[in-house]
N, C-alpha and C positions, 0 to 999 in steps of 0.2 A: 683610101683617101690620103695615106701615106705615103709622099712620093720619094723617090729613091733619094736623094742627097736635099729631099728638102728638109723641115724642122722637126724634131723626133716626136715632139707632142703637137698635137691642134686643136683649139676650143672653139666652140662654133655655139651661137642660137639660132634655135628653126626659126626662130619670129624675134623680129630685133625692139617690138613696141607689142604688150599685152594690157588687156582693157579690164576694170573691174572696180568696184563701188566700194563707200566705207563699209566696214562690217562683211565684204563677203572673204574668198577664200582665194589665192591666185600661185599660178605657177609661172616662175621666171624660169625660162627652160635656157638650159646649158647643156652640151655634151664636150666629152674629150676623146681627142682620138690620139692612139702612142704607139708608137715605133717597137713592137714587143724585143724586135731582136736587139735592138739599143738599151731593154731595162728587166728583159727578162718577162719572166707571166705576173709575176706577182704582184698587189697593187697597193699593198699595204703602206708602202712609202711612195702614196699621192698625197697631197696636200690639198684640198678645196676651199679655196675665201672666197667669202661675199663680202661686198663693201659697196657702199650707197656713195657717191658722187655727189657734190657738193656745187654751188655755184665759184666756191671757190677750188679752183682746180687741182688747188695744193692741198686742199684737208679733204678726206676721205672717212665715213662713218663705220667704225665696222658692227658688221649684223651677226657673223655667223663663218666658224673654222671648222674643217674636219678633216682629220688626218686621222687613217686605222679606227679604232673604237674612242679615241677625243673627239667631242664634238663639244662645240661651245658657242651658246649666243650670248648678245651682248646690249648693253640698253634695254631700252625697249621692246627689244625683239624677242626676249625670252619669254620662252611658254609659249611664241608664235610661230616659230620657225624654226623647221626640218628639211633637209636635204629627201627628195623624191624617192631616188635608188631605184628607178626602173629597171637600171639596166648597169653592167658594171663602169658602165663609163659616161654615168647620168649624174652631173652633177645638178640638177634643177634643184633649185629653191621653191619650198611651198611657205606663201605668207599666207597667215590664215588671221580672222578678225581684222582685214586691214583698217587703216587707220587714216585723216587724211594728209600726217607726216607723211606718211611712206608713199606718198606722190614722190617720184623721180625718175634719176638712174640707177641702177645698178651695177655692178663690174664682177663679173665671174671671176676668179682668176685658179687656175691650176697648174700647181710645183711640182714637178718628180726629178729628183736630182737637181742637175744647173738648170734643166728648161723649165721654160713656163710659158705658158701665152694664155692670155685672156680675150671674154667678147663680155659686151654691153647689152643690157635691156632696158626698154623705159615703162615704166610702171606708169599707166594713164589712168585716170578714175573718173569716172559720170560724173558730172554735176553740173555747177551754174555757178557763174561769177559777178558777184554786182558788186556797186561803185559804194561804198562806205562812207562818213563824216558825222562824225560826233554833234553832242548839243552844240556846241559852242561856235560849233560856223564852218563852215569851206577854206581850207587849208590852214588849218588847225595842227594836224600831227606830221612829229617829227617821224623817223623811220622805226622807231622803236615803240612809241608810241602805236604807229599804223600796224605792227605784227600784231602787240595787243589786244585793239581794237578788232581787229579778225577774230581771235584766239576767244574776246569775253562772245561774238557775235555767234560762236559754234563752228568756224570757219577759219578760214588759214589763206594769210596772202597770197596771192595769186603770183603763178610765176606768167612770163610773158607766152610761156607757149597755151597758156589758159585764154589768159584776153586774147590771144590772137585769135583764138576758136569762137570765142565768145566774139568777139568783131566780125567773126565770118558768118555767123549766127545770127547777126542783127544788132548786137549792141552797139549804142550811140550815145557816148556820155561826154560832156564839155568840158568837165572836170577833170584834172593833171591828177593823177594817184600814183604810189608809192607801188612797185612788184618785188617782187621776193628777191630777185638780186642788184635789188637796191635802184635800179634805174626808176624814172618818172615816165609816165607813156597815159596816153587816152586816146580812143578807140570812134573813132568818125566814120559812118555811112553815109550821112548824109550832108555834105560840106555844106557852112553856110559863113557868114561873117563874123561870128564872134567868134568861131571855133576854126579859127586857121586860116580862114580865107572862103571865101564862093567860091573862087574857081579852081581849087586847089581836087587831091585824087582823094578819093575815101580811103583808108589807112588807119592804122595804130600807129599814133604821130608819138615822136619821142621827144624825150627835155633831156636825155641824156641821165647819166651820174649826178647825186648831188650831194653834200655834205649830211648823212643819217642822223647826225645830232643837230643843226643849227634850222636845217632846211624843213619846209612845213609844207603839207597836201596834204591831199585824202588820201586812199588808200581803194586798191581791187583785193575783196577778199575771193575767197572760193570754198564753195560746201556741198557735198554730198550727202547721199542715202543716211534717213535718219531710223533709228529704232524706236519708232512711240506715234503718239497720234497728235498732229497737229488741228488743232479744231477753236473757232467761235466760241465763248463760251454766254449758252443761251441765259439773258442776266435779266429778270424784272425790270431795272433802271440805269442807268448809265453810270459812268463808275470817274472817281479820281483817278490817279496813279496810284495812291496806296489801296486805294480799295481795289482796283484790279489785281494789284500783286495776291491781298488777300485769298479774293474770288477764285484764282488760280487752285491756292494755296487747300481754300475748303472744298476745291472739287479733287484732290489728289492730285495733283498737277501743281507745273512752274509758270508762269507769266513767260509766253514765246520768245527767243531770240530773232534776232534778223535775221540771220543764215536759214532760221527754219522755216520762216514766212517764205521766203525765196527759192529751198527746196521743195517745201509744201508746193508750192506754186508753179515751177519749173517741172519738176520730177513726177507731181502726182496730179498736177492740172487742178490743182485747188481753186477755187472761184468763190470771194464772196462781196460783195458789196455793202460791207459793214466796217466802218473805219475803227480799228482795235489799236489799246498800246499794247506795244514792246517793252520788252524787258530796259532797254535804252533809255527809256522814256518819251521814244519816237511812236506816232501813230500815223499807221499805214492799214493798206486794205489789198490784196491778192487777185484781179481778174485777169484770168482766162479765156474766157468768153467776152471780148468788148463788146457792148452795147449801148445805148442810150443812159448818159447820166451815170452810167459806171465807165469812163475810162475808153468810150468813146471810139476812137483812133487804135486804138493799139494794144494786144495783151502784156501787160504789166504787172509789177507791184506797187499802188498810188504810194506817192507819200504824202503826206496830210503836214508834217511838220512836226517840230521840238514844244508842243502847246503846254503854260504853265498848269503843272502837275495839279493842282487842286481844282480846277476845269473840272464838271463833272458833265463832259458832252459825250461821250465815248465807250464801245463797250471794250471787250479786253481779248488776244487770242492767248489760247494755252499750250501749253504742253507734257503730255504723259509718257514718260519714259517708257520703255518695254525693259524686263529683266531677265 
């Protein structure tokens, strides 16, 4: 691979995008190839960094260094990640329990003496991205806010190459939301007039940049594979807000988030026609299956609305961790 008066090292990934859920287990493959007669056999003074790429192109996260018998991760990443060592000249990374931070890029990069060269991976993970807003109304949060708001729903703002999947998918939302590197964008299949125009193309239509502290939207979160059981919880009578939280609470379980309703629903084809609150204080309901009088037209997650909390029309959905 070595070519005569080209660069003494080379770092290569067999696959430049690998695919993988929260909680399972992933290899970001890297190899290096070097010039033996430029550095000798030995390999002991290679250097291997991983480092996580950022939207901003100037800060860089670091994961994970190994040189000889130092190895060192870094953040979050410790106890998760080890270098592969297939082979001598393997530097893959294995992220194990992922997380849904660790959606991105990655950047290999490999030191032996002055050279170095690096390749890129993108970390993709399953799931489903829906349109966010809090009690208080439709463009309500600022940009800091809207990471939040993801973060209490189990979920993590979406960056744009999410909603773009998720628009090619079928989502159709009217609503401007807030994406991970800070621009505003919402997602049209089906052009009509309030939403850009009738005659306009279907697209992930952009607003551009906008001020993260003064400026206000909703927000695209994004959530994957959960560990525990999403479920109805089968209740004699219909419940407040505080009594749902409770009923949760006595069945060993928490009062569901939105993200889990939405991956309940998306990921495991969850179906029920019983309108439940959310931990938000939103009540919504999961079909699947559309039919008559449930949701009609199109598989979804209803939403029912921000209804005053002492209303006792409503049962509750749960949720039970796995440990």
């Amino acid at each position: 691979i070595i070519a005569e008066n080209g660069p003494r090292l080379l770092v290569e990934a067999e696959q430049t995008k690998v695919f993988s859920h929260r909680g399972g287990n992933v290899t970001l493959p890297c190899k290096f190839y070097r010039d033996p007669t430029a550095f000798g056999s030995g390999t002991h003074k290679i250097r291997i960094k991983w480092t996580k790429l950022t939207s901003d192109y100037l800060k860089e996260v670091d994961v994970f260094v190994s040189m000889g018998y130092h190895k060192k991760a870094y953040g979050g990443y410790q106890g998760r990640v080890f270098l592969k060592g297939g082979s001598d000249n393997d530097a893959s990374l294995v992220i194990a329990d992922l997380t849904l931070e660790d959606y991105g890029r990655y950047k290999c990069e490999v030191i032996e003496g002055l050279e170095d060269d690096t390749a890129v991976v993108a970390l993709d993970l399953q799931g489903v991205v829906f349109p966010y807003f809090p009690r208080l109304g439709r463009y309500n949060l600022n940009f800091h806010e809207a990471q939040q708001a993801c973060l209490d729903q189990d979920a993590m703002i979406a960056s744009f190459d999410q909603l773009y999947d998720a628009w090619r998918g079928g989502l159709d939302w009217c609503n401007a939301g807030w994406l991970s590197d800070g621009s505003v964008q919402y997602p049209i299949t089906k052009p009509r007039e309030p939403c850009g125009g009738q005659n306009t193309v279907p697209g992930v239509r952009n607003y551009g940049f906008w001020d993260k502290d003064k400026s206000r939207y909703d927000v695209f979160c994004f959530t994957s594979n959960f560990n525990g059981r999403f479920y109805y919880l089968i209740h004699p009578t219909k419940l407040t807000y505080d009594e749902a939280v409770q009923a949760c609470l006595n069945d060993g379980a928490q009062i569901a988030k939105v993200g889990q309703i939405f991956a309940a629903w998306k990921l495991l084809g969850y179906d029920r026609c019983d309108a439940g609150w959310l931990a938000d204080g939103s009540v919504r309901y999961p079909i699947s299956r559309p039919r008559r009088r449930c949701s009609p037209t199109e598989a979804a997650v209803r939403f029912v609305g921000f209804p005053d909390k002492k209303h006792k029309l409503y049962g509750v959905y749960c949720f039970r961790a796995y440990n």
